[in-house]
N, CA, C and O of each residue as an XYZ file, in Angstrom:
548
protein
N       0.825     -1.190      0.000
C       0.000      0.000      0.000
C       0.870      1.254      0.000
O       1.758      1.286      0.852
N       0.737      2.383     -0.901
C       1.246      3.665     -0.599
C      -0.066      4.065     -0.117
O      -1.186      3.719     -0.492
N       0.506      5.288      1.272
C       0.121      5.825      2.222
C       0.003      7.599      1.630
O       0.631      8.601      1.972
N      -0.447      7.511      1.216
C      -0.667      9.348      0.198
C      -0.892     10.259      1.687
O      -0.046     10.950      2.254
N      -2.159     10.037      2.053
C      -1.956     10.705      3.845
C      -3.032     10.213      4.437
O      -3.973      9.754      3.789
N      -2.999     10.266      5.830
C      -4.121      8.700      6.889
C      -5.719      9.140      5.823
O      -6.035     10.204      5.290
N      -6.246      8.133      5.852
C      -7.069      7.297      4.950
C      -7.482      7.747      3.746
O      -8.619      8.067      3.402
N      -6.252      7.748      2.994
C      -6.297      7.881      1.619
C      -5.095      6.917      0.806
O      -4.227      7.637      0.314
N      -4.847      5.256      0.540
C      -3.886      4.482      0.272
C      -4.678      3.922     -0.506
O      -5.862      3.589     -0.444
N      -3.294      3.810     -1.800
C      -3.635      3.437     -3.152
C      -2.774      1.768     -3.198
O      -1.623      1.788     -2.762
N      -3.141      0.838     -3.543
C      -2.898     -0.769     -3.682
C      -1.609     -0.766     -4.681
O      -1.648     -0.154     -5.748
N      -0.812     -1.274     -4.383
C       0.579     -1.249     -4.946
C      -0.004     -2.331     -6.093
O       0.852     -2.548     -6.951
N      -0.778     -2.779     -6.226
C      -1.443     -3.343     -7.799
C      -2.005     -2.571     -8.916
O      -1.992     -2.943    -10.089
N      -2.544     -1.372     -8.434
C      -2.327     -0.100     -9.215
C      -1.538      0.513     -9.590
O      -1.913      1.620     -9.977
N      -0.582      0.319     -9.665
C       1.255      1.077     -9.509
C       1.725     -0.387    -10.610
O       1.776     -1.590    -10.354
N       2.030      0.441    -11.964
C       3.024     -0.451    -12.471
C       4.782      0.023    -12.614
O       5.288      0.923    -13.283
N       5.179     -0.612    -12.037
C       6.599     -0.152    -11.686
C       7.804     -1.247    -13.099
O       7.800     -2.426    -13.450
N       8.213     -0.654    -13.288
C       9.411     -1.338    -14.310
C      10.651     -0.909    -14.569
O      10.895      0.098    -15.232
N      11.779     -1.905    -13.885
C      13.415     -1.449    -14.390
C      13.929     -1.157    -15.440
O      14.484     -2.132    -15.947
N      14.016     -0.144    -16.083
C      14.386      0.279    -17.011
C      16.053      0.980    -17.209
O      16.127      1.913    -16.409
N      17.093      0.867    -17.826
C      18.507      1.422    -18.159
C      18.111      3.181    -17.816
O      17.197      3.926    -18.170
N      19.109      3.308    -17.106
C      19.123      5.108    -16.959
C      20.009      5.542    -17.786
O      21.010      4.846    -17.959
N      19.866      6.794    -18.499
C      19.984      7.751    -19.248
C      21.857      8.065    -18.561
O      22.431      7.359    -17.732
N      22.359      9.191    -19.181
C      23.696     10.118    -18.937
C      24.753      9.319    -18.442
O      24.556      8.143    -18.135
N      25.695      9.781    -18.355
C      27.033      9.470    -17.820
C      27.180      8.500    -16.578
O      26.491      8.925    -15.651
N      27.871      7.303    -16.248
C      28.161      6.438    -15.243
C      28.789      5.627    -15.623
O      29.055      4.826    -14.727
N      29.400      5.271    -16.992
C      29.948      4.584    -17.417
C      29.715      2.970    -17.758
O      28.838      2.539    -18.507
N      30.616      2.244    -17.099
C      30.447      0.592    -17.141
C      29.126      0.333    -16.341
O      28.329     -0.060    -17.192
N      28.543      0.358    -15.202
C      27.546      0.510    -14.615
C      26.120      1.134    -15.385
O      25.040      0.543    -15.391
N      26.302      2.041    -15.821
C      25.009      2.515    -16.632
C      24.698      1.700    -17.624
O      23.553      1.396    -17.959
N      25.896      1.261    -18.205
C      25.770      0.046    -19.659
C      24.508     -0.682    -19.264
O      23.370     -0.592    -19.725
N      25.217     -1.753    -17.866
C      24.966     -3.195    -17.335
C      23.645     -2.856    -17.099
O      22.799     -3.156    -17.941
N      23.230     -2.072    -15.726
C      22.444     -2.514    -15.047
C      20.943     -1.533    -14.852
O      20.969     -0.311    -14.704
N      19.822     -2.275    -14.886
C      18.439     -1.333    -14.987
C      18.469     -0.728    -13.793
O      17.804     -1.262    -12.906
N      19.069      0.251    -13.534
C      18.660      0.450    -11.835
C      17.417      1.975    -12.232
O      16.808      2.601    -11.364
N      17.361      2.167    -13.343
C      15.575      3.550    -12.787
C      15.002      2.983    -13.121
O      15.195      1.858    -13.583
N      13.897      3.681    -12.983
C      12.544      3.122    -12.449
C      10.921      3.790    -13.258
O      10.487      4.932    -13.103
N      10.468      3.004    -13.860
C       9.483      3.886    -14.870
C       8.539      3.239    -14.126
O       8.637      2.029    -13.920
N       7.299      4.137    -13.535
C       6.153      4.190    -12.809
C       5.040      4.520    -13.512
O       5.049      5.701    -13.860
N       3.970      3.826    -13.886
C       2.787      4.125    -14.718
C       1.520      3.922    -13.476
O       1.507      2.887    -12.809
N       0.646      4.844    -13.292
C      -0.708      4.912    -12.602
C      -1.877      5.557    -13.502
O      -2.035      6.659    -14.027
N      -2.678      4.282    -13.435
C      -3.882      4.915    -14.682
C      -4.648      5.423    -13.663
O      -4.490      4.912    -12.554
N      -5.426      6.295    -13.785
C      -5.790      7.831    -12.936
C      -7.586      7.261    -12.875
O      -8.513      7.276    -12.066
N      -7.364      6.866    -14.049
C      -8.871      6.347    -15.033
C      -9.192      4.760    -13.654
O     -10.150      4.609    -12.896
N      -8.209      4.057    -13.802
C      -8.832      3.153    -13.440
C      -8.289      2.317    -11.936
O      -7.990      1.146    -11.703
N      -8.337      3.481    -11.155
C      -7.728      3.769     -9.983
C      -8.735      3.594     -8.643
O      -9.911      3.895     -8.847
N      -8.465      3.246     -7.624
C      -9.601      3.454     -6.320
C      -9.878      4.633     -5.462
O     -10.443      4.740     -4.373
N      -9.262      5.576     -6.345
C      -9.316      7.055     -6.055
C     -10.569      7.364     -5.963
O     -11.360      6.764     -6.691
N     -11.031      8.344     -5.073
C     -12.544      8.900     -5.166
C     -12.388      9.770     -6.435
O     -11.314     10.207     -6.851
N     -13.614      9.965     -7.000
C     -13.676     10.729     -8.283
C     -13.312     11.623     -8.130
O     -12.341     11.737     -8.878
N     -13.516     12.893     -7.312
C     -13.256     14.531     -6.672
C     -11.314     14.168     -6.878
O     -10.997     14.645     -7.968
N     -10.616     13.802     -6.491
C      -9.157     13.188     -6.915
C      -8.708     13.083     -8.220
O      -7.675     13.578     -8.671
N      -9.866     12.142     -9.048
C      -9.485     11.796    -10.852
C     -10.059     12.769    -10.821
O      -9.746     13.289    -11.892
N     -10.725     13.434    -10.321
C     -10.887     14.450    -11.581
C      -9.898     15.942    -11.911
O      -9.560     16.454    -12.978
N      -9.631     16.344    -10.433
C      -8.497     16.786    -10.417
C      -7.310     16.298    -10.435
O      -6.595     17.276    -10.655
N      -6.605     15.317    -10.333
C      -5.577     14.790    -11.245
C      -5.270     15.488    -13.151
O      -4.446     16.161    -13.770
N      -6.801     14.614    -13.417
C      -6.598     14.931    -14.736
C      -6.773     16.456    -15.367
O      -6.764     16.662    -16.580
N      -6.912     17.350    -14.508
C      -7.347     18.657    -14.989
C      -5.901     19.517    -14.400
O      -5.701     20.731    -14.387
N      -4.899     18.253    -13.876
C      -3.439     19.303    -13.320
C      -2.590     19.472    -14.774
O      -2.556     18.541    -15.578
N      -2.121     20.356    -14.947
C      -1.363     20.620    -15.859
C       0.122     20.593    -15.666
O       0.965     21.474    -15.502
N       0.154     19.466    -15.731
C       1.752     18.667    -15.645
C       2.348     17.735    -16.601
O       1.514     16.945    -17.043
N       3.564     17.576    -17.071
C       3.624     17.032    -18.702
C       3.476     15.156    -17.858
O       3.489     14.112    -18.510
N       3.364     15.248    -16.499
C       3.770     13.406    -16.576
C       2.414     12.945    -16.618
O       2.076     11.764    -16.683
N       1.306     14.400    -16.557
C       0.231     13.253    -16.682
C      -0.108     13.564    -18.470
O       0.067     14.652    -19.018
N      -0.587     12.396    -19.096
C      -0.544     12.290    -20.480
C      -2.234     12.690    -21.031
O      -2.958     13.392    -20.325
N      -2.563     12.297    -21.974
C      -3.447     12.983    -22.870
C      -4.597     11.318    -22.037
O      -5.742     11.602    -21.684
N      -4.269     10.302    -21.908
C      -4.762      9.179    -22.070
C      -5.570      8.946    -20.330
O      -6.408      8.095    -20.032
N      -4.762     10.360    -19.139
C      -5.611      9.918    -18.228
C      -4.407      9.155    -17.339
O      -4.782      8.806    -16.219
N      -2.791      8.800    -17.736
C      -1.468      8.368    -17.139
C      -0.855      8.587    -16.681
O       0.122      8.933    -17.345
N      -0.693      8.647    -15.286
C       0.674      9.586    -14.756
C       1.791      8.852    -15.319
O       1.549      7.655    -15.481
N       2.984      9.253    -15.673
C       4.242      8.554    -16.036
C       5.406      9.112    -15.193
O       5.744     10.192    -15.678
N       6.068      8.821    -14.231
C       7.466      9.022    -13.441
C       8.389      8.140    -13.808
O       8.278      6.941    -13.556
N       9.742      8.838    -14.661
C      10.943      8.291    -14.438
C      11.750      8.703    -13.205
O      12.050      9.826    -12.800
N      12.019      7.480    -12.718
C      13.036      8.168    -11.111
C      14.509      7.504    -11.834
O      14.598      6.316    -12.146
N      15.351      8.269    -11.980
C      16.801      7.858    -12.543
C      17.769      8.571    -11.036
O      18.834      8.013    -10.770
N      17.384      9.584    -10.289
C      18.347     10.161     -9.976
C      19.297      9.824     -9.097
O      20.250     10.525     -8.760
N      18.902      8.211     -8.542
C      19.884      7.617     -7.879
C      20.481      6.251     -8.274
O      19.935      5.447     -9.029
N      21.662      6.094     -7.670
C      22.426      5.023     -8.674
C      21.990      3.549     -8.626
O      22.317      2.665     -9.417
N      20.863      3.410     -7.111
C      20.425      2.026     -6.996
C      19.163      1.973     -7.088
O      18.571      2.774     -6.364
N      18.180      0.926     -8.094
C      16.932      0.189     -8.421
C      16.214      0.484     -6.776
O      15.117      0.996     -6.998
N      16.394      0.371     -5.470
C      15.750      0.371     -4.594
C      15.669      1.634     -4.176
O      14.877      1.835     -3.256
N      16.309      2.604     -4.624
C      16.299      4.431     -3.803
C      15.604      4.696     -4.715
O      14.642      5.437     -4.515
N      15.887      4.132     -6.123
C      15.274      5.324     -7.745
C      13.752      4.793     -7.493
O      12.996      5.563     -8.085
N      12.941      3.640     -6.757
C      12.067      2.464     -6.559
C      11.124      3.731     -5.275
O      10.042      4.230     -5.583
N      11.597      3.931     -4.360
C      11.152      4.670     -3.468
C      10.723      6.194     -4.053
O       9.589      6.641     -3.881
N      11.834      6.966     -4.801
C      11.989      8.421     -5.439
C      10.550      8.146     -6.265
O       9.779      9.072     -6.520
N      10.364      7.150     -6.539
C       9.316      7.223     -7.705
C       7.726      7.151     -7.287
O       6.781      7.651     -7.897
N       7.703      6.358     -6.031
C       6.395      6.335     -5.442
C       6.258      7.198     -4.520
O       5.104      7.336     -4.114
N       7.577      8.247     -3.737
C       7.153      9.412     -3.171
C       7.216     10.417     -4.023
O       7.551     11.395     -3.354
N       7.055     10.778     -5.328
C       7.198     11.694     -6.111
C       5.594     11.412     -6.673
O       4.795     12.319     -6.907
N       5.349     10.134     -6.813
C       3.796      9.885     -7.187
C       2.718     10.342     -5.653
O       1.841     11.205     -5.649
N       3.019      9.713     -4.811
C       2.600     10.451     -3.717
C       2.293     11.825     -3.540
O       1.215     12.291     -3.171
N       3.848     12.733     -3.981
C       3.376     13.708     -3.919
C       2.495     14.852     -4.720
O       1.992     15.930     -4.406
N       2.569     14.087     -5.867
C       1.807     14.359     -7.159
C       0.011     14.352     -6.417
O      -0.768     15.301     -6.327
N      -0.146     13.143     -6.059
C      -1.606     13.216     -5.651
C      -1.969     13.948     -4.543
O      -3.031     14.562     -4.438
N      -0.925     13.879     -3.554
C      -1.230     14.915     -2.282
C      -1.520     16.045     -2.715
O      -2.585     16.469     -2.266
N      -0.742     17.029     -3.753
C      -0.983     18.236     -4.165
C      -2.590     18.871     -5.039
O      -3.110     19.976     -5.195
N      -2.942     17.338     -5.469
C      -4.024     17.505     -6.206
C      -4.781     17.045     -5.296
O      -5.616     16.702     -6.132
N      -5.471     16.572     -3.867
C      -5.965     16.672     -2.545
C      -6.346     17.847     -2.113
O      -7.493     18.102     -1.746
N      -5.321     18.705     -2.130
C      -5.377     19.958     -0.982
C      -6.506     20.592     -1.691
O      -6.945     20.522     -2.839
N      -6.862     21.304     -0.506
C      -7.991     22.160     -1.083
C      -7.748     23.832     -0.741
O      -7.544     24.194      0.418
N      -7.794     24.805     -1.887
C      -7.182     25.894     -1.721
C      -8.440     26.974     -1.018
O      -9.579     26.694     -1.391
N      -8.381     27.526     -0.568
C      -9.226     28.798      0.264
C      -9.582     29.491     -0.252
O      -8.809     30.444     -0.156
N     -10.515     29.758     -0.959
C     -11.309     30.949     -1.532
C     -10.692     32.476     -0.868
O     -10.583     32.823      0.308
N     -10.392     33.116     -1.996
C      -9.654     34.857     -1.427
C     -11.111     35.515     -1.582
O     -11.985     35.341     -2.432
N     -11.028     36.569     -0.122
C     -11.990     36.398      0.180
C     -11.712     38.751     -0.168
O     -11.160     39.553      0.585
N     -12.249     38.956     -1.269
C     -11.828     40.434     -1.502
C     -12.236     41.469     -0.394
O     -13.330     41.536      0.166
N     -11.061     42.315     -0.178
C     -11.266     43.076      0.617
C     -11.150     44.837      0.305
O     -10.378     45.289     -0.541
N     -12.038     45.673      1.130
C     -11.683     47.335      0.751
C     -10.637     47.693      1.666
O     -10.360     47.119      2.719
N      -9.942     48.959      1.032
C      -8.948     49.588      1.960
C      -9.640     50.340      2.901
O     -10.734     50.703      2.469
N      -9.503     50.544      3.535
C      -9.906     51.523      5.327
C     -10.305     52.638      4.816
O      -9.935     52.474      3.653
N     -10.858     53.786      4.849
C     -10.997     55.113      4.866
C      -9.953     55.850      5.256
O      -9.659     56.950      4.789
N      -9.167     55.057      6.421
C      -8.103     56.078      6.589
C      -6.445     55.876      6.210
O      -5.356     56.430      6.359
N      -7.175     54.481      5.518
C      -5.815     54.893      4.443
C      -6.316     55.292      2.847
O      -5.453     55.257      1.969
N      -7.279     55.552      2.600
C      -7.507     56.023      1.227
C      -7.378     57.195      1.286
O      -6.863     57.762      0.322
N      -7.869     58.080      2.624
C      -7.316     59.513      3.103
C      -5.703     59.740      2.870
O      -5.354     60.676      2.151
N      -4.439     58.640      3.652
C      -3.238     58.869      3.500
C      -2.593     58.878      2.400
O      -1.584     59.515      2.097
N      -3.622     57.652      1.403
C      -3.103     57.917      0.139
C      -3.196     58.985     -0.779
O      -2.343     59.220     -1.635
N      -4.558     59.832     -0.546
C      -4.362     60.610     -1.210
C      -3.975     62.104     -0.363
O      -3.952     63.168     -0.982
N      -3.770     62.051      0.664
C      -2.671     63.202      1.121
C      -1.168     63.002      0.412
O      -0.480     63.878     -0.112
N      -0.927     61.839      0.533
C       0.236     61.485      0.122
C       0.439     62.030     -1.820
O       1.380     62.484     -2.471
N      -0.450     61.803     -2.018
C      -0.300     62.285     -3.758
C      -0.651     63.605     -3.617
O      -0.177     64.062     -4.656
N      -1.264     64.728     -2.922
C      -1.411     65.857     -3.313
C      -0.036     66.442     -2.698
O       0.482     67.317     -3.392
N       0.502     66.166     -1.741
C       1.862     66.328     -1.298
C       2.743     66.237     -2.383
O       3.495     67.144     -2.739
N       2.637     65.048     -2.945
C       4.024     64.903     -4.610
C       3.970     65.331     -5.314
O       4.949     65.702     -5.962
N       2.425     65.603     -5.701
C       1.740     66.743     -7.005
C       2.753     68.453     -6.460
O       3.709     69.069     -6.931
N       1.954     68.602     -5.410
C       2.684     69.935     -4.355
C       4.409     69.869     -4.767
O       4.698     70.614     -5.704
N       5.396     69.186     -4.263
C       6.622     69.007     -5.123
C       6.871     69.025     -6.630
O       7.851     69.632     -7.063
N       6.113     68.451     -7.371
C       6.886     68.565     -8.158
C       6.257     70.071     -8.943
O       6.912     70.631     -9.822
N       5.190     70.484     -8.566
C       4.795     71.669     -9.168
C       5.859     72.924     -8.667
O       6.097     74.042     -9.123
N       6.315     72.234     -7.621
C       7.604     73.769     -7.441
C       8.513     73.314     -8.291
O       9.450     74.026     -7.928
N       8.869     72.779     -8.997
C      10.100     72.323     -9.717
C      10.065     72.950    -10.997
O      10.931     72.653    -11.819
N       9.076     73.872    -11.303
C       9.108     74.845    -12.632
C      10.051     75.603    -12.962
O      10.926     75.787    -12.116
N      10.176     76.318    -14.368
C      11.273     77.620    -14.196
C      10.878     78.510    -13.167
O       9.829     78.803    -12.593
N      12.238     78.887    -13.121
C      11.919     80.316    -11.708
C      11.792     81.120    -13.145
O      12.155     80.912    -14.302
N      11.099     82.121    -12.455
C      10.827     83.654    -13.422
C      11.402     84.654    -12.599
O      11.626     84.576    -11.392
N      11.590     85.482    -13.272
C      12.469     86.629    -12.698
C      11.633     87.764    -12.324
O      12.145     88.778    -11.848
């Protein structure tokens, strides 16, 4: 089971996980051995409450795909069991973020007595710079 946060866990049978060769520089080691980690979660056909898929699929992020897929490559560590973890707390945190629920801004007026300071404050600068004319003789 991943544990997304207390009673919200998704069945590690939903999670297709696969060793795949990592990408860049490591040499003899990068050749040999699959150590990242390609993570596929269909969003579509998941035990997620709907209010979840549906925001999932409406996040605008390139790993989730046109088809409804999250896709995570975890390469950034050198062993199959860290890049294995990076990939299901990075999916984790993918869904936690699409969970939260944001707070309605709630519009507000300025005070009276600062719409007063503000505009003391501008007839004051107006007042400056109007002395800044030619002097006349």
């Amino acid at each position: 089971m991943l544990i997304i946060r207390p009673g919200l866990e998704i069945p590690e049978d939903e999670i297709q996980l696969e060793a795949i060769r990592a990408q860049g520089a490591g040499g003899q080691n990068v050749n040999k051995v699959s150590s990242a980690i390609h993570l596929r979660f269909d969003i579509a056909a998941s035990s997620l409450p709907e209010e979840y898929k549906t925001r999932l699929m409406s996040i605008s992020d390139r790993r989730v795909n046109s088809e409804g897929v999250i896709v995570i490559k975890a390469q950034r560590h050198r062993t199959r069991e860290k890049n294995h973890r990076d990939a299901l707390e990075r999916l984790a945190e993918l869904i936690r973020k699409a969970t939260e629920r944001h707070r309605k801004r709630i519009p507000t007026r300025p005070s009276k007595a600062s719409k007063e300071r503000r505009l003391t404050s501008k007839s004051q600068r107006s007042h400056t710079k109007q002395l800044r004319g030619k002097v006349e003789d």
